[in-house]
mmCIF file of the N, C-alpha and C atoms, coordinates in Angstrom:
data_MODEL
# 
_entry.id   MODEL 
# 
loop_
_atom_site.group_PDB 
_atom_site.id 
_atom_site.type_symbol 
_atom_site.label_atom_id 
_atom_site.label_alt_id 
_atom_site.label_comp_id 
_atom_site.label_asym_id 
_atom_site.label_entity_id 
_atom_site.label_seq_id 
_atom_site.pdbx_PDB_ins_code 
_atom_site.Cartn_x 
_atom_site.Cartn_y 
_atom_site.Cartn_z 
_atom_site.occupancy 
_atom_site.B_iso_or_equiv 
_atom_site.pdbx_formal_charge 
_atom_site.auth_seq_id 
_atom_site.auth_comp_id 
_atom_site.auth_asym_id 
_atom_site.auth_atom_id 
_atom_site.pdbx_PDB_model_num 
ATOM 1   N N  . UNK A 1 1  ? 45.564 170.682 -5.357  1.00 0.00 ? 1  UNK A N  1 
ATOM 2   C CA . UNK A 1 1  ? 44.677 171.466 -6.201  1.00 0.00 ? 1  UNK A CA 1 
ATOM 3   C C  . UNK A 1 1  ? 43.435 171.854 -5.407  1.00 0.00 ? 1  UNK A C  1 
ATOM 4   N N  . UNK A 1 2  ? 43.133 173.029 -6.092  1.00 0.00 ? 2  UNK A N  1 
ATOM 5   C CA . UNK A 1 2  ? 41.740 173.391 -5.233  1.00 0.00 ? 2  UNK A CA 1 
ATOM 6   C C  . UNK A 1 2  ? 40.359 173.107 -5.828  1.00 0.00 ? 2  UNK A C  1 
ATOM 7   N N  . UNK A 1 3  ? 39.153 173.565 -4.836  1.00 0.00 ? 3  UNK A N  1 
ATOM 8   C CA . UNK A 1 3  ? 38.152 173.156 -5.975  1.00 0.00 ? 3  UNK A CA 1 
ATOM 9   C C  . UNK A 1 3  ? 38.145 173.804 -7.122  1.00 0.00 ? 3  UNK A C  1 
ATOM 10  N N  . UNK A 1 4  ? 38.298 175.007 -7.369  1.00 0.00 ? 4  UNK A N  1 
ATOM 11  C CA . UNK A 1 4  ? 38.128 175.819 -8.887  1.00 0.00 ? 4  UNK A CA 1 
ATOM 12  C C  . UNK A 1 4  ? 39.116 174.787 -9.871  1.00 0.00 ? 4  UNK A C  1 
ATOM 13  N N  . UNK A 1 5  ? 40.281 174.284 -9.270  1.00 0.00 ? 5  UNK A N  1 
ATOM 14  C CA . UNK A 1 5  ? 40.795 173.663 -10.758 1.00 0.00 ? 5  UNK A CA 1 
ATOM 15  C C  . UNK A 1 5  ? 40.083 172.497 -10.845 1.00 0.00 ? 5  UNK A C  1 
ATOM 16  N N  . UNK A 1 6  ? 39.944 171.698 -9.824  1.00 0.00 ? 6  UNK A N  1 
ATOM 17  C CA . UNK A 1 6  ? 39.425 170.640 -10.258 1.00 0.00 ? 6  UNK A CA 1 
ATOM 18  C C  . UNK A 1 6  ? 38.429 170.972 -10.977 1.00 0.00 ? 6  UNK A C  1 
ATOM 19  N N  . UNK A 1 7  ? 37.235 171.451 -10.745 1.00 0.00 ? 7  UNK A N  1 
ATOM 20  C CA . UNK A 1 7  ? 35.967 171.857 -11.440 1.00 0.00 ? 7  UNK A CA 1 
ATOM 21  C C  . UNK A 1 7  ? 36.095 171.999 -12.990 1.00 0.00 ? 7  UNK A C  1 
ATOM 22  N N  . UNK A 1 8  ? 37.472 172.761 -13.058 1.00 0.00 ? 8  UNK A N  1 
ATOM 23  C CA . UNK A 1 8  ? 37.738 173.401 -14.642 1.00 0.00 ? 8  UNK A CA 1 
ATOM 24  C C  . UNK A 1 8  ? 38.440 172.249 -15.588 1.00 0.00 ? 8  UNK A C  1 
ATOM 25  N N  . UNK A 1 9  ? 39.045 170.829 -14.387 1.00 0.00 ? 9  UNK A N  1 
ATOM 26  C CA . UNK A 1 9  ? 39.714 170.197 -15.123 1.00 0.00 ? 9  UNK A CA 1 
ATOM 27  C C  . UNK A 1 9  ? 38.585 168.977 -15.343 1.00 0.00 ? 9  UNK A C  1 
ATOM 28  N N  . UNK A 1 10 ? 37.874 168.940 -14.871 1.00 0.00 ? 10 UNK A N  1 
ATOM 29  C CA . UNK A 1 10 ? 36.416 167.934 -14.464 1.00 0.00 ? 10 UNK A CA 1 
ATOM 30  C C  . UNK A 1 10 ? 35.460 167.990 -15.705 1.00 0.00 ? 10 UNK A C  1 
ATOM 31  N N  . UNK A 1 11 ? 34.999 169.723 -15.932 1.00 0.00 ? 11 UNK A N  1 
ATOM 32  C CA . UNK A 1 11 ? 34.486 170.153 -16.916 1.00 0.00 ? 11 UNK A CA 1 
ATOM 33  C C  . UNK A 1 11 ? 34.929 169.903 -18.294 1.00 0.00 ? 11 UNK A C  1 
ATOM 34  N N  . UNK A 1 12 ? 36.421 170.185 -18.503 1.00 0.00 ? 12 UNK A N  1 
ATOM 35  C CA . UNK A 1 12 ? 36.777 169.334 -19.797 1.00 0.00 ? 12 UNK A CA 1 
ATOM 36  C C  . UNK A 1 12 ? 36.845 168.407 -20.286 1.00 0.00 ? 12 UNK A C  1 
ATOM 37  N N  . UNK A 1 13 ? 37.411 167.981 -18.836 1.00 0.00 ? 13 UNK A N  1 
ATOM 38  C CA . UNK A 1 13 ? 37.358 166.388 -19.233 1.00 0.00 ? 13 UNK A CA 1 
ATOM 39  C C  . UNK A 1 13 ? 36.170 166.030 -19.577 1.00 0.00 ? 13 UNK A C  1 
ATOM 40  N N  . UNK A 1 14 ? 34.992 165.928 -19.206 1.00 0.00 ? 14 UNK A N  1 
ATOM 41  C CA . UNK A 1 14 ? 32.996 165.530 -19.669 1.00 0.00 ? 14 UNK A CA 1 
ATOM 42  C C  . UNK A 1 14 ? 33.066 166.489 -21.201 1.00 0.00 ? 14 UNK A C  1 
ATOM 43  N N  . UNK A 1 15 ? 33.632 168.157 -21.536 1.00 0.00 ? 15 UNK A N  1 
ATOM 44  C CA . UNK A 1 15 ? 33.285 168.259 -22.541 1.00 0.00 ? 15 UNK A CA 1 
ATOM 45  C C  . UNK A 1 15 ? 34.297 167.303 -23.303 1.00 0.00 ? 15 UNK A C  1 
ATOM 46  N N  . UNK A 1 16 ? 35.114 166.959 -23.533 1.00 0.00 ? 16 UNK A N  1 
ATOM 47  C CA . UNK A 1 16 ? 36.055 166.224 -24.374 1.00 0.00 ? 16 UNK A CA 1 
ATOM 48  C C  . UNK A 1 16 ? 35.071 164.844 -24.298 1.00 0.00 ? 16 UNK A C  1 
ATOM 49  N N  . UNK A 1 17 ? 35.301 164.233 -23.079 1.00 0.00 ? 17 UNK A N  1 
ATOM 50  C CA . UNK A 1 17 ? 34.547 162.856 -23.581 1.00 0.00 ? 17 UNK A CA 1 
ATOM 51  C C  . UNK A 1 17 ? 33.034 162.951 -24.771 1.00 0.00 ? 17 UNK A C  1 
ATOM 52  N N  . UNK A 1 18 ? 32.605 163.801 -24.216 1.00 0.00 ? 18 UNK A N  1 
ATOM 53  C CA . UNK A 1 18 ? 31.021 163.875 -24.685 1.00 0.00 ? 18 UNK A CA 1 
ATOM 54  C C  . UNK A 1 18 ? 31.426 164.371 -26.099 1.00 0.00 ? 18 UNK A C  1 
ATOM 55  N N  . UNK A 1 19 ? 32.060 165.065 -26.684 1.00 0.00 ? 19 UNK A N  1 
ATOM 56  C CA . UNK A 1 19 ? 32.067 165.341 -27.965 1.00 0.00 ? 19 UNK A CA 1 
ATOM 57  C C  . UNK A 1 19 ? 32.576 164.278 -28.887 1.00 0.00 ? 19 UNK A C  1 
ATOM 58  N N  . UNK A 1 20 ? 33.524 163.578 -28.406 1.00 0.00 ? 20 UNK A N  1 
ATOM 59  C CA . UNK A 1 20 ? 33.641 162.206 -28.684 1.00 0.00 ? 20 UNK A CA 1 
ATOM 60  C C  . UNK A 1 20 ? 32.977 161.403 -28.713 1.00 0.00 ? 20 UNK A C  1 
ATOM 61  N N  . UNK A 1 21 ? 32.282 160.848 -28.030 1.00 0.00 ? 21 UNK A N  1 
ATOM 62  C CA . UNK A 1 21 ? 30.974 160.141 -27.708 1.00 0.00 ? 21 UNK A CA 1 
ATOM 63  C C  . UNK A 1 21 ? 29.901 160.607 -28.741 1.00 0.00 ? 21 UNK A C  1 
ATOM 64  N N  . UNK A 1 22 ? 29.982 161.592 -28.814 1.00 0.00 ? 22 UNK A N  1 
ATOM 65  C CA . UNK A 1 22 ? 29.034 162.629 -29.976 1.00 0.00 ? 22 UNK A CA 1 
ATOM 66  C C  . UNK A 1 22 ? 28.952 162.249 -31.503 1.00 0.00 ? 22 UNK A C  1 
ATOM 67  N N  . UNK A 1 23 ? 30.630 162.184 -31.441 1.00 0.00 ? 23 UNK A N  1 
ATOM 68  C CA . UNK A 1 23 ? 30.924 161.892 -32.931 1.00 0.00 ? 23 UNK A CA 1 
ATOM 69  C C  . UNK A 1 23 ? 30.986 160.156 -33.345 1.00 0.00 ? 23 UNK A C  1 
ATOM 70  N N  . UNK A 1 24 ? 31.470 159.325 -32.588 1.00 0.00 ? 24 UNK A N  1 
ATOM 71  C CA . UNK A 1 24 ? 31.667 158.239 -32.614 1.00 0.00 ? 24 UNK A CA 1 
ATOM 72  C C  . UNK A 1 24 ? 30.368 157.286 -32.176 1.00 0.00 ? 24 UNK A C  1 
ATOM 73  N N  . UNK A 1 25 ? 29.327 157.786 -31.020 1.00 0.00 ? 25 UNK A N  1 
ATOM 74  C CA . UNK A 1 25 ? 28.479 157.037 -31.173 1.00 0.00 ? 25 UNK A CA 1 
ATOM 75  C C  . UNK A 1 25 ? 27.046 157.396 -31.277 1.00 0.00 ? 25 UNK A C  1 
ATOM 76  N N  . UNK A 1 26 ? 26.716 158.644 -30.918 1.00 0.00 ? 26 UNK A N  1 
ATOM 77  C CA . UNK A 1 26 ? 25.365 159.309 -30.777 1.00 0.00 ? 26 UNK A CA 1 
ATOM 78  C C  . UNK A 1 26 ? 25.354 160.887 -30.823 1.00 0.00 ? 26 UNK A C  1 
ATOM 79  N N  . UNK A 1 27 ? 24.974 161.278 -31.825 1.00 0.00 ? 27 UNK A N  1 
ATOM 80  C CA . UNK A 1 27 ? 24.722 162.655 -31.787 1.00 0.00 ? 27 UNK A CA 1 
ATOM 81  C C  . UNK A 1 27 ? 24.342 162.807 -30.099 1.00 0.00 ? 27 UNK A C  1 
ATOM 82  N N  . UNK A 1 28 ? 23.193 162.287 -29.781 1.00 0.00 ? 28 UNK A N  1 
ATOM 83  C CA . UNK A 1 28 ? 22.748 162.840 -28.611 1.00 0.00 ? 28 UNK A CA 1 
ATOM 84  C C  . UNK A 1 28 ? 23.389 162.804 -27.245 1.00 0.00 ? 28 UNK A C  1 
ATOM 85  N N  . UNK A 1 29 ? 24.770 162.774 -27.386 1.00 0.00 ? 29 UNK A N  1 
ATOM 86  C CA . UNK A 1 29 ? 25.756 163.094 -26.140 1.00 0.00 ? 29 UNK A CA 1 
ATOM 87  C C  . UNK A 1 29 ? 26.332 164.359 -26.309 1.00 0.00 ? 29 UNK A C  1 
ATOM 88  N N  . UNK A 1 30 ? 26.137 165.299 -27.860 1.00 0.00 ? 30 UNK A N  1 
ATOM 89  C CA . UNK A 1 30 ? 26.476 166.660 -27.975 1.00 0.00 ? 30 UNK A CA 1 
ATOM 90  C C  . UNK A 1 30 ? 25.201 167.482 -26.644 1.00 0.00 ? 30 UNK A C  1 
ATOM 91  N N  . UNK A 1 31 ? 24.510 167.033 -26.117 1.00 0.00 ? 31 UNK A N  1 
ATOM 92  C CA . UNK A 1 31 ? 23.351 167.404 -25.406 1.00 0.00 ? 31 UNK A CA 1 
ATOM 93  C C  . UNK A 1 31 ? 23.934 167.706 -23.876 1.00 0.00 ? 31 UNK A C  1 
ATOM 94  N N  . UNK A 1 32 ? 24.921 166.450 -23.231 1.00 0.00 ? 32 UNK A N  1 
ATOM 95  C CA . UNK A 1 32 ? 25.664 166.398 -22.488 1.00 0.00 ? 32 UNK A CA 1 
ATOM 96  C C  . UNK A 1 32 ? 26.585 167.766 -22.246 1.00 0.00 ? 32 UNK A C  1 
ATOM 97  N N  . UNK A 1 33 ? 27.400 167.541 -24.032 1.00 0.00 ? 33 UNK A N  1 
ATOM 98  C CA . UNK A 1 33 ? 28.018 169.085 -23.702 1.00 0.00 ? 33 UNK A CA 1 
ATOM 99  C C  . UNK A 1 33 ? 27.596 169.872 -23.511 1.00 0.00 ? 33 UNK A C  1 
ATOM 100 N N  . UNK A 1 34 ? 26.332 170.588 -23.779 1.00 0.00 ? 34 UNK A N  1 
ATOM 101 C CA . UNK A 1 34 ? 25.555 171.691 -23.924 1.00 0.00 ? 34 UNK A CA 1 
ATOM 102 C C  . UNK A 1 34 ? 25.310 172.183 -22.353 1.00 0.00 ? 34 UNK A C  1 
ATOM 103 N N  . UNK A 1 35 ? 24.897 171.207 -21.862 1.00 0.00 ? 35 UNK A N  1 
ATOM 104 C CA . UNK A 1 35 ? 25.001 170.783 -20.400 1.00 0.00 ? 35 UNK A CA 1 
ATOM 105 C C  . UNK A 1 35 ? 26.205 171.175 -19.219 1.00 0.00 ? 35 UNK A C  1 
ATOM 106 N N  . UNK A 1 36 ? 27.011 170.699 -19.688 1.00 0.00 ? 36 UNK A N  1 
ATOM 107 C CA . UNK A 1 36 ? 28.400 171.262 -18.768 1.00 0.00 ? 36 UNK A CA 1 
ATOM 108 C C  . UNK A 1 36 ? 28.478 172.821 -19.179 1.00 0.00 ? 36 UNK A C  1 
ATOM 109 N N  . UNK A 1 37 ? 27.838 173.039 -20.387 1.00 0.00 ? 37 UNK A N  1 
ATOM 110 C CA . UNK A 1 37 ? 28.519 174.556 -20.811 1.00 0.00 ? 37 UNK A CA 1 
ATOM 111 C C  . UNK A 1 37 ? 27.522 175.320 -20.425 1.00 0.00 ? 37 UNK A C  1 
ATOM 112 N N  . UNK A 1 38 ? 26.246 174.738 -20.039 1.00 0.00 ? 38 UNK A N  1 
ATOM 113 C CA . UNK A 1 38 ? 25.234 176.047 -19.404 1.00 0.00 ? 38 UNK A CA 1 
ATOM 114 C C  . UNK A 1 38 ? 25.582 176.395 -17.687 1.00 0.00 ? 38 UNK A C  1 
ATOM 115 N N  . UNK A 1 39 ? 25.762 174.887 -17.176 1.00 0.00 ? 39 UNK A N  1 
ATOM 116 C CA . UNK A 1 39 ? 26.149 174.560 -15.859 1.00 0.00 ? 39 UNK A CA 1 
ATOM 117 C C  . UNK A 1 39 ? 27.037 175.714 -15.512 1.00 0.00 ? 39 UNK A C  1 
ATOM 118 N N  . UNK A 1 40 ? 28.220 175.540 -16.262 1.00 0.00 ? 40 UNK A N  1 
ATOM 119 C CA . UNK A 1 40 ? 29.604 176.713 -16.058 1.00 0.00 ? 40 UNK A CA 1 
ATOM 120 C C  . UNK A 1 40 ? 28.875 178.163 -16.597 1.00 0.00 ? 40 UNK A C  1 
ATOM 121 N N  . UNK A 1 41 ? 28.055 178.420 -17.402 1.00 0.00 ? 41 UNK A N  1 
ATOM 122 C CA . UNK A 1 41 ? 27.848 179.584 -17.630 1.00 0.00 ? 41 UNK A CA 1 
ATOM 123 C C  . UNK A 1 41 ? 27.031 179.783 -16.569 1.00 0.00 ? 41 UNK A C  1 
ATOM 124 N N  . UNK A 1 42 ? 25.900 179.373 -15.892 1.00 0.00 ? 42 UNK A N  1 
ATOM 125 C CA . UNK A 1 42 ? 25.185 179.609 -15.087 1.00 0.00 ? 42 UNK A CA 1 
ATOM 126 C C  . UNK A 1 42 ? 25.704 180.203 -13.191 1.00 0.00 ? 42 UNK A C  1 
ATOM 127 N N  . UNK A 1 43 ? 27.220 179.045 -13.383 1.00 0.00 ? 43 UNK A N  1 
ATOM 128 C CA . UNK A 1 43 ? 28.027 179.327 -12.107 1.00 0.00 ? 43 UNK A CA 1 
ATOM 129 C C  . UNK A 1 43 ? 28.751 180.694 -12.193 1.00 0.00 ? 43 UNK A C  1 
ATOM 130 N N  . UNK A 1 44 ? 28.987 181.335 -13.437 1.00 0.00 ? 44 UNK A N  1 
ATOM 131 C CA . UNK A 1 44 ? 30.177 182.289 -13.490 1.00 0.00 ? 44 UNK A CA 1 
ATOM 132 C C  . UNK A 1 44 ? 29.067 183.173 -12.851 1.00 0.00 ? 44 UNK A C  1 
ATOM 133 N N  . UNK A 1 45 ? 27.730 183.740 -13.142 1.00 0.00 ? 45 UNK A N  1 
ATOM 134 C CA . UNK A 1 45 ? 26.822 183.931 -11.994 1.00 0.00 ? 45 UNK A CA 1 
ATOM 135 C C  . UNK A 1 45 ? 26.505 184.419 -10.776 1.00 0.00 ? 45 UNK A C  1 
ATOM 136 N N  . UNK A 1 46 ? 26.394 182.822 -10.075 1.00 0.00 ? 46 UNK A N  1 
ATOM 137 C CA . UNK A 1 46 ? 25.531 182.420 -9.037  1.00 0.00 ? 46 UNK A CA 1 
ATOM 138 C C  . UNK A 1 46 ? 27.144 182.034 -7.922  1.00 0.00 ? 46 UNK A C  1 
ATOM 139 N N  . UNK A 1 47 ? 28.532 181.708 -9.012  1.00 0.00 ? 47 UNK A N  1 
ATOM 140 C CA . UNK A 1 47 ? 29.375 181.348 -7.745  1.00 0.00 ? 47 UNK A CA 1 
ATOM 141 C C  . UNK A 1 47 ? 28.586 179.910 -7.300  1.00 0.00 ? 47 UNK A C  1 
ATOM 142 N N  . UNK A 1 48 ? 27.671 178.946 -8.183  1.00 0.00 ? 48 UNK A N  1 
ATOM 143 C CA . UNK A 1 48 ? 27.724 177.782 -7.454  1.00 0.00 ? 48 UNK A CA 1 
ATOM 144 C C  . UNK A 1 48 ? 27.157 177.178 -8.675  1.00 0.00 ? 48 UNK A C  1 
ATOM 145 N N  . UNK A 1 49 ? 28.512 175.340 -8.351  1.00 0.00 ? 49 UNK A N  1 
ATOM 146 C CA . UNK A 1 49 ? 28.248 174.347 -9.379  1.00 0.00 ? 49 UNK A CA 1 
ATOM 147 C C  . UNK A 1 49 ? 28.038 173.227 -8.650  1.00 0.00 ? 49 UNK A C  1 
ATOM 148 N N  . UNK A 1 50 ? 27.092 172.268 -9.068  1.00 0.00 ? 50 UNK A N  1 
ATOM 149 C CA . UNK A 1 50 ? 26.981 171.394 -7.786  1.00 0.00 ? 50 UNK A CA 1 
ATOM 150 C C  . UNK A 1 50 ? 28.284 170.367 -7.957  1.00 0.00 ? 50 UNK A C  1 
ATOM 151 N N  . UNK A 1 51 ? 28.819 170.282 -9.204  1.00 0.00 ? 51 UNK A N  1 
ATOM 152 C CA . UNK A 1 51 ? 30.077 169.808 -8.753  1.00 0.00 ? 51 UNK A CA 1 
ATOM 153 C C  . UNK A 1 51 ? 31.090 170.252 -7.315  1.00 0.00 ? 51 UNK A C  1 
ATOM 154 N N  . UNK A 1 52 ? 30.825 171.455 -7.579  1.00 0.00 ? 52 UNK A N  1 
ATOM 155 C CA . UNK A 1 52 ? 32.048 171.895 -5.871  1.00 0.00 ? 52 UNK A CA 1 
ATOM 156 C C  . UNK A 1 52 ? 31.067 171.439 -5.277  1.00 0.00 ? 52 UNK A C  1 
ATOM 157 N N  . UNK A 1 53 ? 29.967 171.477 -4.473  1.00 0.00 ? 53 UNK A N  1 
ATOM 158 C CA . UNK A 1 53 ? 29.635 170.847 -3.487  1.00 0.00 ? 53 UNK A CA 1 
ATOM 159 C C  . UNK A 1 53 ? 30.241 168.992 -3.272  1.00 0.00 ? 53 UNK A C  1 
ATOM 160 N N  . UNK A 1 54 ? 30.012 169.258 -4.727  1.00 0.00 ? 54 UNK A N  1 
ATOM 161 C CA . UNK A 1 54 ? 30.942 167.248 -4.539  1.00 0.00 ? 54 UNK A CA 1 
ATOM 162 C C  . UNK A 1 54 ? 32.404 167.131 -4.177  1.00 0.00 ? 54 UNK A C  1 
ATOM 163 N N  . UNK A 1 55 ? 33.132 167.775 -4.629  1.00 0.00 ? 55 UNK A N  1 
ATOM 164 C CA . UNK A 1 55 ? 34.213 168.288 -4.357  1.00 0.00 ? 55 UNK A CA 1 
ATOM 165 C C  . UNK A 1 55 ? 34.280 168.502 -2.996  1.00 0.00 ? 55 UNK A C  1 
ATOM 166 N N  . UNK A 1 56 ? 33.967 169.497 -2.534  1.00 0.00 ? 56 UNK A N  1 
ATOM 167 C CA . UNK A 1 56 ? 34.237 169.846 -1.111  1.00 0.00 ? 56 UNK A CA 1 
ATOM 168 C C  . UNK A 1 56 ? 33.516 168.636 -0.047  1.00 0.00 ? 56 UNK A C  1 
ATOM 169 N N  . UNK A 1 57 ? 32.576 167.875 -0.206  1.00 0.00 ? 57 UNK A N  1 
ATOM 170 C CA . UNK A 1 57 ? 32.144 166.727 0.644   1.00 0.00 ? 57 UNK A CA 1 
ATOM 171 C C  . UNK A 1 57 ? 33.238 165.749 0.431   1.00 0.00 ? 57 UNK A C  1 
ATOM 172 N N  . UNK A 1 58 ? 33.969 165.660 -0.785  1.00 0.00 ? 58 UNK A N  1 
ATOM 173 C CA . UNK A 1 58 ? 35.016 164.726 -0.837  1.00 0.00 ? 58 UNK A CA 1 
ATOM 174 C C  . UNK A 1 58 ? 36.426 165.426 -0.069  1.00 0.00 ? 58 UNK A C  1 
ATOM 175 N N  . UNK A 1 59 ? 36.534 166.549 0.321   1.00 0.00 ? 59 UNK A N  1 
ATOM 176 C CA . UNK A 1 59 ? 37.546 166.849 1.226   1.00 0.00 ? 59 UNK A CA 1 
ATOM 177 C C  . UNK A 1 59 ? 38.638 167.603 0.157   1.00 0.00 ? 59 UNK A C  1 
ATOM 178 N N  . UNK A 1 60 ? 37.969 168.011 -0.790  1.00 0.00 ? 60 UNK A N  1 
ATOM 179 C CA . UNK A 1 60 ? 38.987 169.011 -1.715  1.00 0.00 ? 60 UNK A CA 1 
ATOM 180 C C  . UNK A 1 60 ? 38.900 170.343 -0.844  1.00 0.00 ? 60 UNK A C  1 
ATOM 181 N N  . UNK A 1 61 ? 39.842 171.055 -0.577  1.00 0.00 ? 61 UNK A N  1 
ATOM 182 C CA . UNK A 1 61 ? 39.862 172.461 -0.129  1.00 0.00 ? 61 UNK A CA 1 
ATOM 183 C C  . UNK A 1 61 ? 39.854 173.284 -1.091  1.00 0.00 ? 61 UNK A C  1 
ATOM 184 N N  . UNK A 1 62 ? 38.872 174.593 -0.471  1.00 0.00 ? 62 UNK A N  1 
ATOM 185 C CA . UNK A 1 62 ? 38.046 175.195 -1.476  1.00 0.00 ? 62 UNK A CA 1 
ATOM 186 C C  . UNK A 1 62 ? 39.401 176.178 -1.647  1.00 0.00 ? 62 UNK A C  1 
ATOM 187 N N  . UNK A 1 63 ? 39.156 177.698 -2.093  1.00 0.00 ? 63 UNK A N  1 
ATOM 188 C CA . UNK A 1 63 ? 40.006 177.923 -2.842  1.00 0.00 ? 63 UNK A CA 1 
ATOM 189 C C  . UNK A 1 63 ? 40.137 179.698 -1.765  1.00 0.00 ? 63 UNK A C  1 
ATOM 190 N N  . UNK A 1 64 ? 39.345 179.382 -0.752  1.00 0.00 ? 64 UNK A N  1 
ATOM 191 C CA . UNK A 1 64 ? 39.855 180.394 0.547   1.00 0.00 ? 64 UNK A CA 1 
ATOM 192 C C  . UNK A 1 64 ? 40.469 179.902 1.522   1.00 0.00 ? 64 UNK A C  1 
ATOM 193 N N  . UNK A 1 65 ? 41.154 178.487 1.710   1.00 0.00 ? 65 UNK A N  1 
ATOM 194 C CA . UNK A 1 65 ? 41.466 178.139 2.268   1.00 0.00 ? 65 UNK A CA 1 
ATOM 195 C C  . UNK A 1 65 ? 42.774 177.673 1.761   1.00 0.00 ? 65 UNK A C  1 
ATOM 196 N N  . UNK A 1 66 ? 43.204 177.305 0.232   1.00 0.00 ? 66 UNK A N  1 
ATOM 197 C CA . UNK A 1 66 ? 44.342 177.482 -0.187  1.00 0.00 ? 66 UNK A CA 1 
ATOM 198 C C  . UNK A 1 66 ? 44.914 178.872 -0.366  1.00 0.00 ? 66 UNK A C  1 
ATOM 199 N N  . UNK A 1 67 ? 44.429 179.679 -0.502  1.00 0.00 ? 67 UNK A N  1 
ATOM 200 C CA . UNK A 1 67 ? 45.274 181.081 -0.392  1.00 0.00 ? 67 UNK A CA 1 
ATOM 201 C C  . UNK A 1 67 ? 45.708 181.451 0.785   1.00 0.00 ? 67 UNK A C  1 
ATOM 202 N N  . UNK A 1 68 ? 45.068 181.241 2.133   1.00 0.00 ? 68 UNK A N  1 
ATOM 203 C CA . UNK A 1 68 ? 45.098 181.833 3.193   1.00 0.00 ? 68 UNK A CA 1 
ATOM 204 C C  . UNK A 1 68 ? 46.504 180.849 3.405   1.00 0.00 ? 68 UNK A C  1 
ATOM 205 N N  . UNK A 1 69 ? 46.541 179.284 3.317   1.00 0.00 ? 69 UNK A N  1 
ATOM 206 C CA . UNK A 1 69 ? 47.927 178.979 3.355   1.00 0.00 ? 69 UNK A CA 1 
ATOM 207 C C  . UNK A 1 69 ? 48.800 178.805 2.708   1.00 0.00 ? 69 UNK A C  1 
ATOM 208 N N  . UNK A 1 70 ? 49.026 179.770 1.306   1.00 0.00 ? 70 UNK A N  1 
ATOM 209 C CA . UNK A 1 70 ? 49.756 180.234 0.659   1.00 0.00 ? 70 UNK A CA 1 
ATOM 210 C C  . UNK A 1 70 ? 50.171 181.506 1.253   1.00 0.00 ? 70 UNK A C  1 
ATOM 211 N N  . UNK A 1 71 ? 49.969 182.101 1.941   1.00 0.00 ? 71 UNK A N  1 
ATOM 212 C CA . UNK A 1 71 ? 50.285 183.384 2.468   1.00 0.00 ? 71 UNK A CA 1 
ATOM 213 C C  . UNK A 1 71 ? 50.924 183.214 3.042   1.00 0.00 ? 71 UNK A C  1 
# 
């Protein structure tokens, strides 16, 4: 997987937990979500989430480097 999925599968996963967390123990983890969802709105953007930077220091290949060896 590349970084874009991970990112997208990363992101749900925190909104899913946190809305859970939301309902079951503290309103104030709906705050969390709000959070991942400005983060991603802010990247569609700027093209940068500091998650991929975590990602890519952990040795995920970004997503020009899986196409080029898909070709």
């Amino acid at each position: 997987m590349n970084v874009e999925r991970w990112l997208r599968l990363v992101a749900g996963a925190f909104v899913m937990a946190s809305l859970a967390l939301g309902y079951w123990v503290s309103p104030y983890w709906y705050l969390f979500t709000a959070f991942v969802g400005l983060n991603l709105f802010q990247s569609a953007f700027t093209n940068w989430c500091p998650l991929m930077n975590i990602l890519k220091a952990l040795g995920v290949e970004s997503c020009e480097r899986s196409t080029k060896a898909g070709a």
